[in-house]
DRENDOLO-596643 format. One record per residue (C-alpha): x, y, z; residue number from 0. Coordinates in steps of 0.02 Angstrom, whole numbers, plus 32768, in hexadecimal, padded with zeros to 4 digits. Last residue first. Layout:
<midos>
> X, Y, Z, NUM
...
</midos>
This chain:
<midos>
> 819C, 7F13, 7BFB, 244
> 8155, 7FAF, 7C82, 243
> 81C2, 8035, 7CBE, 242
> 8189, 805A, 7D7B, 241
> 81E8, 80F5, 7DCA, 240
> 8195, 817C, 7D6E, 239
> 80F5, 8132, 7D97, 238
> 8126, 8155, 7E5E, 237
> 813F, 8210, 7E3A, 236
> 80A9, 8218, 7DCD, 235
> 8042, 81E0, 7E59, 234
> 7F9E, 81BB, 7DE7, 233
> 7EF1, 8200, 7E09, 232
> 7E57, 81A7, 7E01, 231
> 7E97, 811D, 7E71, 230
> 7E18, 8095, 7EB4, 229
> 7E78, 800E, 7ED4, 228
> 7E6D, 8004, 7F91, 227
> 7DB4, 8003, 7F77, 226
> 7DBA, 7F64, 7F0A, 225
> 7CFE, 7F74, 7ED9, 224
> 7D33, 7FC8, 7E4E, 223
> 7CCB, 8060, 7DE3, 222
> 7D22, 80F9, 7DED, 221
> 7CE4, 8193, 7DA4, 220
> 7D62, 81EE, 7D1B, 219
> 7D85, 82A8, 7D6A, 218
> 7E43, 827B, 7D55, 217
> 7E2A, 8252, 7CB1, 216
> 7ECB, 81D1, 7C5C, 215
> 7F38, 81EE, 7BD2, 214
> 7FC2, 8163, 7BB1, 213
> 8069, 8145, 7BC8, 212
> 8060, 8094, 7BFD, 211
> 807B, 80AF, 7CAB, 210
> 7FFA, 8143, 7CB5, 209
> 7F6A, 80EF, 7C70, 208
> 7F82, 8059, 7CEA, 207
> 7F7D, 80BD, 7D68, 206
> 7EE3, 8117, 7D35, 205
> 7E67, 8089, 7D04, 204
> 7E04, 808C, 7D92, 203
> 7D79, 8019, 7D56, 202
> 7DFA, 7F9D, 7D04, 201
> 7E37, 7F76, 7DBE, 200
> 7F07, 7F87, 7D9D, 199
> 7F6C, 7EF5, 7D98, 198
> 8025, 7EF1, 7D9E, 197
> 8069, 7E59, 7D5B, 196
> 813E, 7E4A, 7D8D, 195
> 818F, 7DBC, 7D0D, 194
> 821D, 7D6A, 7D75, 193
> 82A6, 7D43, 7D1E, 192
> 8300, 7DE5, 7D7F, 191
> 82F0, 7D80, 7E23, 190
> 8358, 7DDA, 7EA2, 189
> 837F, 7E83, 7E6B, 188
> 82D5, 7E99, 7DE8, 187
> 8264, 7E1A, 7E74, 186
> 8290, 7E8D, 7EFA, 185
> 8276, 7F4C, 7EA8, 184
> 81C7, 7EF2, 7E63, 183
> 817A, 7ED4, 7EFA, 182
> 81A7, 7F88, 7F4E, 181
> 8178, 7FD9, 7EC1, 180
> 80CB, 7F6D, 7EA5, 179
> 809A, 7F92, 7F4C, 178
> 80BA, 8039, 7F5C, 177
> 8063, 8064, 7EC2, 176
> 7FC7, 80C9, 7ED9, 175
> 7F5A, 803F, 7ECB, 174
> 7FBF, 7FA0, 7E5B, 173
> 7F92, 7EF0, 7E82, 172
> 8015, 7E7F, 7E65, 171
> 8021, 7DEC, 7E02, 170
> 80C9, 7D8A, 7E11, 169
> 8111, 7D1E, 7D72, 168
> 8189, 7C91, 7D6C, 167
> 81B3, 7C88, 7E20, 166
> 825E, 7C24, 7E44, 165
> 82B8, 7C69, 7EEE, 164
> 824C, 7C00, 7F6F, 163
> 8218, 7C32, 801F, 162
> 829D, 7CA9, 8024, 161
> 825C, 7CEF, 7F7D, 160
> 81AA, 7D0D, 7FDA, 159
> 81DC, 7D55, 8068, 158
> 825B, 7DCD, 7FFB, 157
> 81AB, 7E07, 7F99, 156
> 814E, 7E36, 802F, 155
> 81EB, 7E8C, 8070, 154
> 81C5, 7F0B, 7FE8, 153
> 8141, 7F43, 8029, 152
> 8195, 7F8D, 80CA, 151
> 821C, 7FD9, 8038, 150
> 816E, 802C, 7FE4, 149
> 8131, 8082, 8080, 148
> 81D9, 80B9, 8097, 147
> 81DE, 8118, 8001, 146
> 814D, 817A, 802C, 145
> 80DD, 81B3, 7F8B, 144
> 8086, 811A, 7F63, 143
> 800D, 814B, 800A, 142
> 8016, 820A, 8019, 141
> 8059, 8222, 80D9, 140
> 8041, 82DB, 80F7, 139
> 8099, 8306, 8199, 138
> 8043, 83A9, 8211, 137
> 803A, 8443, 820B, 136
> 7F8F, 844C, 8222, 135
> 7F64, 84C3, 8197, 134
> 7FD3, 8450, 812C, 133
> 7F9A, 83A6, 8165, 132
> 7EE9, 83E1, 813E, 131
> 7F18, 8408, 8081, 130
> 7F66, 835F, 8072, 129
> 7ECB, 830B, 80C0, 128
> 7E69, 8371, 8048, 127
> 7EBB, 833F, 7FAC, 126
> 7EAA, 8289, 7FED, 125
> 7E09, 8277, 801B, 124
> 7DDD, 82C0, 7F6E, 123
> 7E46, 823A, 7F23, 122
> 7DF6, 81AD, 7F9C, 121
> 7D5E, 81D0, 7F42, 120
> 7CAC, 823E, 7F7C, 119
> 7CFE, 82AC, 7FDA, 118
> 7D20, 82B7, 809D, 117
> 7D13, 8251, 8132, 116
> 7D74, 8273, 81C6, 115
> 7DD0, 820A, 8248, 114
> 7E43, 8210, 82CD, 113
> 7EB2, 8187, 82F3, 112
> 7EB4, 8124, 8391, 111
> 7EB6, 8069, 8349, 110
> 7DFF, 804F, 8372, 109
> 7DCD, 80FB, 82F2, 108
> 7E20, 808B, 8274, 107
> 7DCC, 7FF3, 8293, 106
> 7D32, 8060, 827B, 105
> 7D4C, 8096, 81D1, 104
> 7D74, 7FEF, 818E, 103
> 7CBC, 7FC3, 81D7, 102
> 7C7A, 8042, 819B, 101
> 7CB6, 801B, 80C8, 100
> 7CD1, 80CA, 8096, 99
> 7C41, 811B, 8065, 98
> 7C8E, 81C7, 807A, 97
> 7D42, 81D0, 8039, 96
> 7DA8, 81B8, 80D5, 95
> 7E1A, 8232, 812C, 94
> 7E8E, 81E0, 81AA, 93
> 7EDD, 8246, 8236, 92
> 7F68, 8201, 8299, 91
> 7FC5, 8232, 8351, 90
> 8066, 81E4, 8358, 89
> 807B, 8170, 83FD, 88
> 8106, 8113, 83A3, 87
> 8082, 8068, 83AA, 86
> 7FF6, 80DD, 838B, 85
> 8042, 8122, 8300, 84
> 8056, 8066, 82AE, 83
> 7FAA, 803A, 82D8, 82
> 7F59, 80DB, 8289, 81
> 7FCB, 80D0, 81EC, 80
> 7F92, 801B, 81D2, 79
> 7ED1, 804B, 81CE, 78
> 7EF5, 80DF, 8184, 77
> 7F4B, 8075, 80E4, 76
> 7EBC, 7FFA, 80FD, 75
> 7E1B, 8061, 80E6, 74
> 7E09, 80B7, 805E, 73
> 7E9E, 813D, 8099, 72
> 7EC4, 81EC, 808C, 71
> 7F5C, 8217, 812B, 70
> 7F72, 8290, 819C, 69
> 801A, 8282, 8214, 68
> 803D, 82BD, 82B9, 67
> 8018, 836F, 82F9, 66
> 80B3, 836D, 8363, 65
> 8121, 8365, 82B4, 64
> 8161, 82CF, 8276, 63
> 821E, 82CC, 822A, 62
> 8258, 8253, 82D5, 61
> 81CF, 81CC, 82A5, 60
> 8226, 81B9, 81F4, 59
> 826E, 811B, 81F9, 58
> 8208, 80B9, 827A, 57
> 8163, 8108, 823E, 56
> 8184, 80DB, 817D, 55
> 81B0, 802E, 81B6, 54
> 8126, 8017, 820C, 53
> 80B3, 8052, 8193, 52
> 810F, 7FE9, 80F3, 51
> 80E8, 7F58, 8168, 50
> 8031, 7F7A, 818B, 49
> 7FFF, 7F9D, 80DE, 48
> 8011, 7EE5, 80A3, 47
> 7F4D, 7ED9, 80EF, 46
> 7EEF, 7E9C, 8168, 45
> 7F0B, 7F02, 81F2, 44
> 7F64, 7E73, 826B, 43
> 7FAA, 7E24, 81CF, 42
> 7F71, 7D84, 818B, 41
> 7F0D, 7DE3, 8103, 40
> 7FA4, 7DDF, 80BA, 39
> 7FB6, 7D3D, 8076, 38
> 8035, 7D38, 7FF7, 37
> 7FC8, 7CBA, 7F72, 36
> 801A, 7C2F, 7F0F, 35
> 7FE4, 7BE0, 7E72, 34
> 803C, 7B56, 7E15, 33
> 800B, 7B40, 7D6E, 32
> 7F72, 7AE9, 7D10, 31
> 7EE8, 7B73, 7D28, 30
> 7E74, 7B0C, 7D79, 29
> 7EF4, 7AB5, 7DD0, 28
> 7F2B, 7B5D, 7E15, 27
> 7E85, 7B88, 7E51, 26
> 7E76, 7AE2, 7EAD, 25
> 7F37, 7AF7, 7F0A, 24
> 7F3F, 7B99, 7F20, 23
> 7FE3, 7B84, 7F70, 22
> 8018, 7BCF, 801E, 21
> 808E, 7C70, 8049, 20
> 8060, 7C84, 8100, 19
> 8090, 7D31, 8141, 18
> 8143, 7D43, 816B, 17
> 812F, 7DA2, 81F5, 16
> 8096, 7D93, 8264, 15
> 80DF, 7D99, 82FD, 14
> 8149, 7E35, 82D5, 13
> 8204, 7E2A, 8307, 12
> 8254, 7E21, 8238, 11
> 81E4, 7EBB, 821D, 10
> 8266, 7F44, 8248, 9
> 8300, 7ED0, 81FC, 8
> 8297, 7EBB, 8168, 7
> 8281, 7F68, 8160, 6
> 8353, 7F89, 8183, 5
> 8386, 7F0F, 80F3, 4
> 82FE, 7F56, 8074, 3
> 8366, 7FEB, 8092, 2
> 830A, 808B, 80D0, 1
> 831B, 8129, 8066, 0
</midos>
């Protein structure tokens, strides 16, 4: 697995590396604390996704077969997969649920990767990008699943402590899990004070349902208008890892 050394190392030459950390300054004194947000819309796809990509690529670019990589993705995850493969010249095929947001779907076919809708959720995307991989023979990059996808998220988090080591509490949104991992790995060896929030969109309740131990309905409909959050269907393997306090 990659260290968090070695993907900051990776990332430590991009442009856009560290994004701006800045403080919510009106929200905040709504609220009476000090708010910061980790802006990652700052990089060049949008999204956090981007650096566990590039990482992922770096490290494992020698393990991909000719046929490249598939991957399911609402938008962003494909979005940073496509512009990492291009960069290694790695041919990449994104399935996307169908009504995926267009113009998500179209900065994707821009980056070079191949593109296919399919299913009506990103969890039916997903079982049949993983069953396309197969009959192409080709890499199946499940997003949560990766551990490098995690350690490029997980640089997020050392930005921030560099920036200043005393956090009280950090809210993180939690998808497949990736994020939250790679977040939470950080603040538990550097800042252990440090109370880690995951946050899981209350119409796609899965997650959230798996971390605590409970029962959740993989054929439950999904009501969030945070696409990336959208998860029907827990990665056990990732859940596994993540003991909530």
């Amino acid at each position: 697995m990659t260290s968090l050394a070695s993907a900051s190392q990776i990332l430590g030459n991009e442009p856009w590396t560290p994004t701006p950390f800045l403080p919510a300054l009106i929200l905040g004194n709504r609220l009476g604390l000090e708010l910061w947000l980790k802006r990652e819309d700052c990089t060049p796809v949008g999204s956090f996704k981007l650096r566990g990509a590039l990482v992922a690529m770096e490290r494992l670019r020698d393990q991909i077969p000719d046929a490249g990589i598939w991957v399911a993705s609402a938008g962003n995850f494909g979005l940073a997969v496509a512009v990492a493969g291009a960069r290694h010249g790695v041919r990449v095929t994104v399935v996307v649920p169908k009504g995926a947001t267009p113009s998500k779907v179209e900065r994707i076919r821009l980056a070079g990767a191949d593109v296919t809708e399919y299913g009506d959720d990103f969890d039916e995307a997903k079982d049949f990008a993983r069953s396309g991989a197969s009959r192409a023979v080709a890499a199946f990059w499940e997003d949560g699943a990766v551990p490098e996808l995690a350690t490029g998220a997980a640089t997020m988090a050392a930005e921030m402590l560099d920036q200043s080591g005393s956090w009280d509490c950090v809210l993180v949104p939690v998808g497949n899990g990736s994020l939250i991992k790679g977040v939470a790995s950080v603040f538990k060896d550097r800042s252990p004070d440090t109370h880690v929030v995951g946050l899981v969109a209350s119409g796609a309740p899965a997650m959230h349902q798996a971390m605590t131990g409970g029962a959740w309905n993989e054929r439950a409909n999904i009501s969030t208008l945070a696409d990336g959050l959208a998860v029907r269907v827990p990665i056990t393997g990732i859940v596994k890892e993540l003991e909530p306090s």
